[in-house]
N, C-alpha and C positions, 0 to 999 in steps of 0.2 A: 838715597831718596830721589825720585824722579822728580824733573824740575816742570813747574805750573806750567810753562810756556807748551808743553810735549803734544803734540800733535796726535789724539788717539785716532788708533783705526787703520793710522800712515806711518809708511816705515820711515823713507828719507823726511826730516823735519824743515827742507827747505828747497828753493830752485838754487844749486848751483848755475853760474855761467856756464855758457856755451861758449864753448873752445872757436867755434866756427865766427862765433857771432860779436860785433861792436857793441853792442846795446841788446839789453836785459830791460822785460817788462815784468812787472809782479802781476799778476790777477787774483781781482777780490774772490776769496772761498765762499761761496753759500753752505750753509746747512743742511747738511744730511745725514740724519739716522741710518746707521748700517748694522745688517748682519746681527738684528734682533733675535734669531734662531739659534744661533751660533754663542747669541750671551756677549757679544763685541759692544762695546762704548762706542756716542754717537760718537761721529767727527766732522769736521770740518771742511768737509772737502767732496766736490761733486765729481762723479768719473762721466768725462765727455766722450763718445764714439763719432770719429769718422770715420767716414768710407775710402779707400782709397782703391786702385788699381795698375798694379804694377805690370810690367812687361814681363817680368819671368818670376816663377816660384822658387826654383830648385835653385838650392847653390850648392857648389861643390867646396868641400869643407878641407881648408888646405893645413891646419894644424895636428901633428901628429900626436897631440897629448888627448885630445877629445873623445876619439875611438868609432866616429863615423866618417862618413865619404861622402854625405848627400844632405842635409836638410831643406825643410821648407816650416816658415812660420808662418799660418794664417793671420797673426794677429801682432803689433808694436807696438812694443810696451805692454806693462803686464801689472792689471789692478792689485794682483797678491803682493806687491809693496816689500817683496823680499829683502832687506836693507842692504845683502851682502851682494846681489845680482849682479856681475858682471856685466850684461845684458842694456845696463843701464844706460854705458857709453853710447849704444847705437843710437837711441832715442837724439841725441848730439846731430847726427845726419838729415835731419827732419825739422833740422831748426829749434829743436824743445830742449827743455834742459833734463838731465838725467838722476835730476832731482826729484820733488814733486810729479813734475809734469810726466816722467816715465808712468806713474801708477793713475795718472789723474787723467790721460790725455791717451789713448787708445786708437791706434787706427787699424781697420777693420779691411782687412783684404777680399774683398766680396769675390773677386773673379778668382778664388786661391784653385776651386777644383776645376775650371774647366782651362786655367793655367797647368794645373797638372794633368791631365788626360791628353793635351794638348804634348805634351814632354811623353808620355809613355806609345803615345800612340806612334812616334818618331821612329821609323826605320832603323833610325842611328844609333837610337839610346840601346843600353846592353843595360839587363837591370842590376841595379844595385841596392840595398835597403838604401830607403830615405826615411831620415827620422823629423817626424812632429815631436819637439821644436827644437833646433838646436841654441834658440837663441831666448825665445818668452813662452812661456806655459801654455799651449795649444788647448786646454781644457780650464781656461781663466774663466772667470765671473762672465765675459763677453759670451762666451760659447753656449751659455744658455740660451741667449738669446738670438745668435747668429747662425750656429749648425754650422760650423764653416768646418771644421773638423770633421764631423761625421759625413759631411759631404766629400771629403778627401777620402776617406776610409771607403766608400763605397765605389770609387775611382778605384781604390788598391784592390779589392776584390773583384771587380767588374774584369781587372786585369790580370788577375793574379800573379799581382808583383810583392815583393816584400815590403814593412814598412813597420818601425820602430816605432814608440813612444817612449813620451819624458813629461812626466806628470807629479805634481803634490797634491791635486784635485781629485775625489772623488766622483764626482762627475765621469770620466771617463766609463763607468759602468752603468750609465744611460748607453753606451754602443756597445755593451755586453755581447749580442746576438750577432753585430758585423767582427766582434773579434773573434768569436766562437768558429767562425766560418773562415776567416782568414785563416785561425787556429789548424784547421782541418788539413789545409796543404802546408803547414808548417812556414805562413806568411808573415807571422807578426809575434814580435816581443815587445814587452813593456817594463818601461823603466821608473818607478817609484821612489821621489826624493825623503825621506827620513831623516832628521837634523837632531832630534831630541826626543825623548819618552816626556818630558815637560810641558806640559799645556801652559804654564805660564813664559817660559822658554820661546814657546812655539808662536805666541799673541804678541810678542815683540817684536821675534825675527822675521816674521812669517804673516803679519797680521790681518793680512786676507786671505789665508790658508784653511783647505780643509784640516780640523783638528785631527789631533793625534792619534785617537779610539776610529774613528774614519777614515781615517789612512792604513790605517794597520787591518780593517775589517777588507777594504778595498784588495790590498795584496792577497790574504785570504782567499777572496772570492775568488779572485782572476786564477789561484793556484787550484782550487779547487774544479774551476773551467780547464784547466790542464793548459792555462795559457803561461810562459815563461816570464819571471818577473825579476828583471835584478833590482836590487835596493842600495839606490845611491847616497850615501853617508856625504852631502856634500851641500857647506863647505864643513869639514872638520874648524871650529874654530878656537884656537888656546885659550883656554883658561873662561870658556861660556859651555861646550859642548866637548872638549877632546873628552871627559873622563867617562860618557858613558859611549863610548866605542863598543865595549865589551857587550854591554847589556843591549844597543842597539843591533848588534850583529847577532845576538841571541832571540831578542823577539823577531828580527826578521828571519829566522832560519825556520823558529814556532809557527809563525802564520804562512809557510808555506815559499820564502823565497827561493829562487833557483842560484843566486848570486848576489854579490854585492860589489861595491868600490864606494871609496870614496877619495872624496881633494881636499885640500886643505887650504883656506881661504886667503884671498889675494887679492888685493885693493886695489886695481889697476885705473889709469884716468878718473872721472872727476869721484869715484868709488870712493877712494882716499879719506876726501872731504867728506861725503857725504854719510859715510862710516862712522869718521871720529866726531864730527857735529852731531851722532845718535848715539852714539855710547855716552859722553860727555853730559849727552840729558837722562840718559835711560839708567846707565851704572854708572854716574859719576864717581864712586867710593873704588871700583876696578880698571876705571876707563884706561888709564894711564900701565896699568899691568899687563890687561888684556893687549892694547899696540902694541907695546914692548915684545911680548909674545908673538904675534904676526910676523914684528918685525925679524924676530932673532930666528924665522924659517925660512929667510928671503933674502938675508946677508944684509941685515940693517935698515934694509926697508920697507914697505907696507906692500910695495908688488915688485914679483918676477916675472922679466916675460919671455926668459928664457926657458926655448922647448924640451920637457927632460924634464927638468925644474921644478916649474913654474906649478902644477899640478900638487906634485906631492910636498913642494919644501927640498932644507937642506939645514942641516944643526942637529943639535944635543933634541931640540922639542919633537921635530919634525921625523928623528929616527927614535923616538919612543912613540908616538903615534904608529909609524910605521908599526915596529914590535907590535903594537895591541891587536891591530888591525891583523898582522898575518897569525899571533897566539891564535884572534877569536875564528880565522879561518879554518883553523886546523881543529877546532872544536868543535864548531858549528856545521862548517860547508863542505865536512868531508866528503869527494864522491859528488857532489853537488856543480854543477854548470850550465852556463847559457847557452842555448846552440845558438847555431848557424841560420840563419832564417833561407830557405828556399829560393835559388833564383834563377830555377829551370822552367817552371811554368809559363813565366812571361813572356808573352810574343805581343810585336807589335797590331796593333789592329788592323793594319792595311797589309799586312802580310798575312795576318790568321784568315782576315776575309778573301786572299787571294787563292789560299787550301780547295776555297770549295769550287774552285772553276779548274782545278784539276783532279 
């Protein structure tokens, strides 16, 4: 039974501390109905956007468990309140806590495409896919209102450089037409998070997520665009989501996936807390099961951050996962793969314009 205090609407139920920081302020929550279309309970809670403007977009992504080489986030912190979000520590570098204030408190990278046009346009650079996000949801609740994404994607084809997606949000097929075109010189794959066929599953882990019938309609489409989709099972979590592996990796093969993976979830910094302070409210009756599980893929603890690792697990749980995971591949995804996204077309601008003086 969920307990009265539970925070609808919001995943973490609290601001943990900031690692960085002496002093911890609370801010009073005003009232706000959310997500009345969608059928979500009011909550508690206002989502604030600034603006900010950083010096560079592009990072080069130095862990080998990930499977990119380049990201850029338009957006910190991410309103869909994922409770499991890895993502969350960053929010810690910004002064905020990676509690609350990661889904409540938004900063808005306004200068993100002429940061990035700015990087491709570089003599130097040699291209490489960059993926939208590798860190918060580049097609979050903010993107409707920012275009900050679609302004990136029109930079990638203006260039024609490669460029990934990593998406739960529907939304991303308002820029159907800029993918379709990337599509065409084999510039862009898209990555679709799938956790659960549960819509009650899905309004806890996920609670500012597009639902589940929306998600699966989304992969679909993009397949039917002939645009490449893998569908990320991630995080696997014990004893909430490991047991429909099977049946996830079946309706993603149905609506058209090219691939899949998934991880298996790992509580890393203030994650930890703010994990077990929401199961503790949400499945008090499992709370203490589900850790146990976590922990016995991770060698006793709630995170690995050992490379290799840290992604998949290690144990009795972690290699039956595993097992489901390769069974449903070999039944589902025979024959089936992602490609290579194209990264011959791209020349720099100062050099394509220097072509026509000779």
């Amino acid at each position: 039974m969920k307990q009265n205090n539970f925070i609808k609407g919001r995943g973490a139920q609290h601001n943990t501390p900031n690692k960085f920081l002496k002093h911890v302020y609370e801010i009073e929550q005003d009232f706000l109905e959310f997500c009345a279309k969608e059928g979500e309970e009011a909550t508690k809670s206002r989502t604030e956007y600034s603006a900010v403007y950083p010096k560079t977009i592009v990072n080069k992504v130095s862990s080998p468990d990930v499977g990119m080489e380049y990201s850029m986030n338009p957006y910190q912190g991410c309103e869909h309140g994922c409770i499991y979000c890895y993502a969350r520590n960053t929010h810690e570098f910004w002064g905020l806590s990676a509690g609350l204030d990661f889904e409540q408190k938004i900063l808005v990278k306004k200068n993100a495409a002429s940061l990035l046009e700015s990087k491709l346009k570089n003599n130097k650079w040699k291209a490489e896919t960059i993926v939208l996000s590798g860190n918060t949801d580049c097609y979050q609740p903010a993107e409707q209102e920012f275009k900050i994404t679609r302004a990136c994607l029109e930079v990638f084809l203006r260039y024609r450089h490669p460029v990934g997606l990593i998406t739960k949000n529907s939304l991303i097929l308002r820029d159907l037409d800029l993918l379709k075109e990337l599509n065409a010189n084999g510039l862009v794959g898209v990555n679709i998070s799938l956790t659960s066929l549960s819509e009650n599953t899905r309004r806890i882990l996920e609670p500012r997520t597009t639902t589940i019938n929306k998600r699966l309609e989304t992969i679909a489409i993009l397949a039917e665009n002939k645009i490449p989709v893998n569908v990320m099972l991630a995080p696997i979590i014990p004893g909430i989501n490991s047991h429909e592996i099977i049946n996830l990796v079946k309706v993603a093969a149905d609506h058209g996936a090219s691939s899949f993976a998934y991880t298996i979830v790992r509580l890393n910094g203030a994650i930890g807390l703010i994990f077990t302070d929401w199961i503790r409210k949400v499945m008090p009756d499992k709370a203490e099961k589900v850790l146990n599980l976590i922990a016995s893929c991770h060698g006793g603890t709630l995170n690995d951050s050992r490379f290799g690792l840290r992604a998949k697990g290690e144990g009795q749980i972690a290699k039956q996962i595993q097992d489901m995971a390769k069974l449903a591949k070999l039944k589902y995804f025979e024959g089936r793969s992602f490609p290579k996204l194209n990264r011959d077309l791209h020349e720099p601008y100062k050099k394509g314009q220097w072509k026509l003086f000779n």
